[in-house]
C-alpha positions in Angstrom: 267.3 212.8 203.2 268.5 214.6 200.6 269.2 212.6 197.1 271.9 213.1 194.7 271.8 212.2 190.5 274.8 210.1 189.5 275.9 207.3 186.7 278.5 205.2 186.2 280.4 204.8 182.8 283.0 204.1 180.7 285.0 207.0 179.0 287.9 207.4 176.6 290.6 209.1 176.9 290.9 212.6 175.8 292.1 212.4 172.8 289.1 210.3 171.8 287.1 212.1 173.7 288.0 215.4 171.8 287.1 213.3 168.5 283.7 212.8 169.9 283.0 216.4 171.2 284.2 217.3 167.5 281.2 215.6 166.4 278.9 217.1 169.1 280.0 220.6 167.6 279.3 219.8 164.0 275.6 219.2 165.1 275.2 222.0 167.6 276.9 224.1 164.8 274.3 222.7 161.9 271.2 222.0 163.7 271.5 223.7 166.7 271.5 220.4 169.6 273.8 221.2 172.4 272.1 218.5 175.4 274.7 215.9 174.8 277.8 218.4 175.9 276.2 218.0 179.4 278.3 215.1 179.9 281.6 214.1 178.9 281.9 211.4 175.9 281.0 207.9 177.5 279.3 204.3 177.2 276.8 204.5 179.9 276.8 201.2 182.6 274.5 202.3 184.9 272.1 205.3 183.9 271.2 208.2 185.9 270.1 207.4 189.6 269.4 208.9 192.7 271.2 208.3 195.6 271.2 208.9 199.4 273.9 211.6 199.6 274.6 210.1 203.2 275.1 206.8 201.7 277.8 207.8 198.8 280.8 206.1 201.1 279.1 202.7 201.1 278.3 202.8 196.4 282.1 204.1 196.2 283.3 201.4 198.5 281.4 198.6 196.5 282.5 200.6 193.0 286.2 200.3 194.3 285.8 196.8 195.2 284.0 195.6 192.5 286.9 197.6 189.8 289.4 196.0 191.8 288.6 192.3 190.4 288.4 193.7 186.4 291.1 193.0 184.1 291.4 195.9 181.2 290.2 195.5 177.8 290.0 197.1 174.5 287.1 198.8 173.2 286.6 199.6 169.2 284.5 202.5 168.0 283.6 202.2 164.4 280.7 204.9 162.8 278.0 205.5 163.8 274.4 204.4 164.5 271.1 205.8 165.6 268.1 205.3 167.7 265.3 207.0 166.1 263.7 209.2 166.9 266.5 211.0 167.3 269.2 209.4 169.1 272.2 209.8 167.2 276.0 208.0 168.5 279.5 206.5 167.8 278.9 202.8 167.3 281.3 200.7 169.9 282.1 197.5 168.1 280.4 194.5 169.8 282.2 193.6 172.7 281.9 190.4 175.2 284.1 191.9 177.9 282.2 195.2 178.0 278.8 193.5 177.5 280.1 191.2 180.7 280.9 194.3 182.7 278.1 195.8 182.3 276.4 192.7 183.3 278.3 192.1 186.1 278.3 195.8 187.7 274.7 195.7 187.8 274.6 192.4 189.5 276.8 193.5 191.7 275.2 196.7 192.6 271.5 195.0 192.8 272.8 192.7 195.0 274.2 195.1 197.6 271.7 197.4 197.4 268.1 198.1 196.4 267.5 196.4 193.2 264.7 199.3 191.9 267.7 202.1 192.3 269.5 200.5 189.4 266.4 199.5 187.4 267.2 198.8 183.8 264.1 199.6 181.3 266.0 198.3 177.9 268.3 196.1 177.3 272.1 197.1 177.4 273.1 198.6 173.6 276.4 200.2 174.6 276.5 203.7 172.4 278.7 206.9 173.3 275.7 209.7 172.1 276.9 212.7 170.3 272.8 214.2 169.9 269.5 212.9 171.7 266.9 214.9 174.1 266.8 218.3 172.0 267.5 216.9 168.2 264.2 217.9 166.3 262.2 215.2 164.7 262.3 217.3 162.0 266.0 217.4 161.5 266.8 213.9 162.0 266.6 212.6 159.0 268.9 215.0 157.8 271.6 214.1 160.6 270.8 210.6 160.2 271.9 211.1 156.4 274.9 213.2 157.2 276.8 211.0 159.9 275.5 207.5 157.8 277.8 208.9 154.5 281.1 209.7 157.6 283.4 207.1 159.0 284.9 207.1 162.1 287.3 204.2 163.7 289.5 204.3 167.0 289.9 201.9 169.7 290.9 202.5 173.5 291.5 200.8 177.0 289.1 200.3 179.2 291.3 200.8 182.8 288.6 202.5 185.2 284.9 203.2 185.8 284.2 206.6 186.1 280.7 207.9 188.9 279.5 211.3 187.5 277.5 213.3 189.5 275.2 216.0 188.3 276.1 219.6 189.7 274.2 222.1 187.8 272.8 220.5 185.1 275.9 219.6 184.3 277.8 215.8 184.4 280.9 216.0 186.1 283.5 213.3 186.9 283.1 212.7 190.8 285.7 209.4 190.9 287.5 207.0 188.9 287.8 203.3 189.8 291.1 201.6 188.2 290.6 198.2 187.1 293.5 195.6 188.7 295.8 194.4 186.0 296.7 190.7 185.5 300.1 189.7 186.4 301.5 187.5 184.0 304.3 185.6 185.4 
């Protein structure tokens, strides 16, 4: 049975996401890390799994459903923040509903399916990572010190979930899952 790599995230619009990738540049430009342009800017919900290509129909289905029954919210970004030893990402500002959905999701996901797929080694910190796997211990300090003295403030919608699959080394956007709006009547 052949197994495909996917994840499931938030992601900002463009023009946010262009911000971000700015950022991503500046340190591939400096100090030479490129790994985080393998996916597009995002808050991860569920990280990187494998899953029964066979068995995509019945995840999208539950995705679908499960986006269905969210109501949008607004997301804040503001600086940024590090995990060393050399993580390095745009802070979101703390968030119940996004804290909730990400709670929820995985709930939802280990209930319908098997639990271990989804397995969640830390506890959910949502970032959007501009450097990690190839930033040099020895050149962390220094990009720790740079991004520390920048600021950096926007704020978007959170409508969807986006599934990225990986094709070549490379995270691609696979499907988006609007969220339902509330009426107000």
């Amino acid at each position: 049975m052949t197994k495909t790599m996917h994840f499931v995230a938030v992601l900002p619009p463009d023009s946010v996401q262009e911000q971000v990738n700015g950022f991503k540049e500046y340190i591939a430009q400096t100090w030479g890390p490129r790994h985080a342009f393998r996916s597009p800017p995002h808050i991860t919900l569920l990280p990187p799994f494998h899953w029964p290509a066979d068995q995509l129909n019945a995840l999208k289905t539950a995705l679908l459903e499960f986006s269905a029954s969210r109501n949008p919210f607004d997301v804040g970004l503001l600086n940024f923040d590090f995990f060393p030893p050399g993580v390095i990402f745009v802070n979101p500002v703390p968030n119940p509903d996004l804290t909730l959905l990400y709670h929820e999701l995985h709930t939802r996901v280990c209930t319908l399916f098997d639990p271990a797929t989804f397995h969640i080694a830390r506890p959910f910190h949502a970032h959007m990572t501009i450097a990690h796997r190839d930033v040099q211990p020895a050149d962390f300090p220094a990009i720790r010190s740079y991004f520390e003295q920048q600021t950096f403030q926007a704020k978007f919608r959170v409508n969807r979930l986006t599934f990225l699959s990986l094709y070549a080394q490379e995270w691609e956007i696979d499907t988006t899952f609007p969220f339902q709006p509330i009426e107000i009547i």
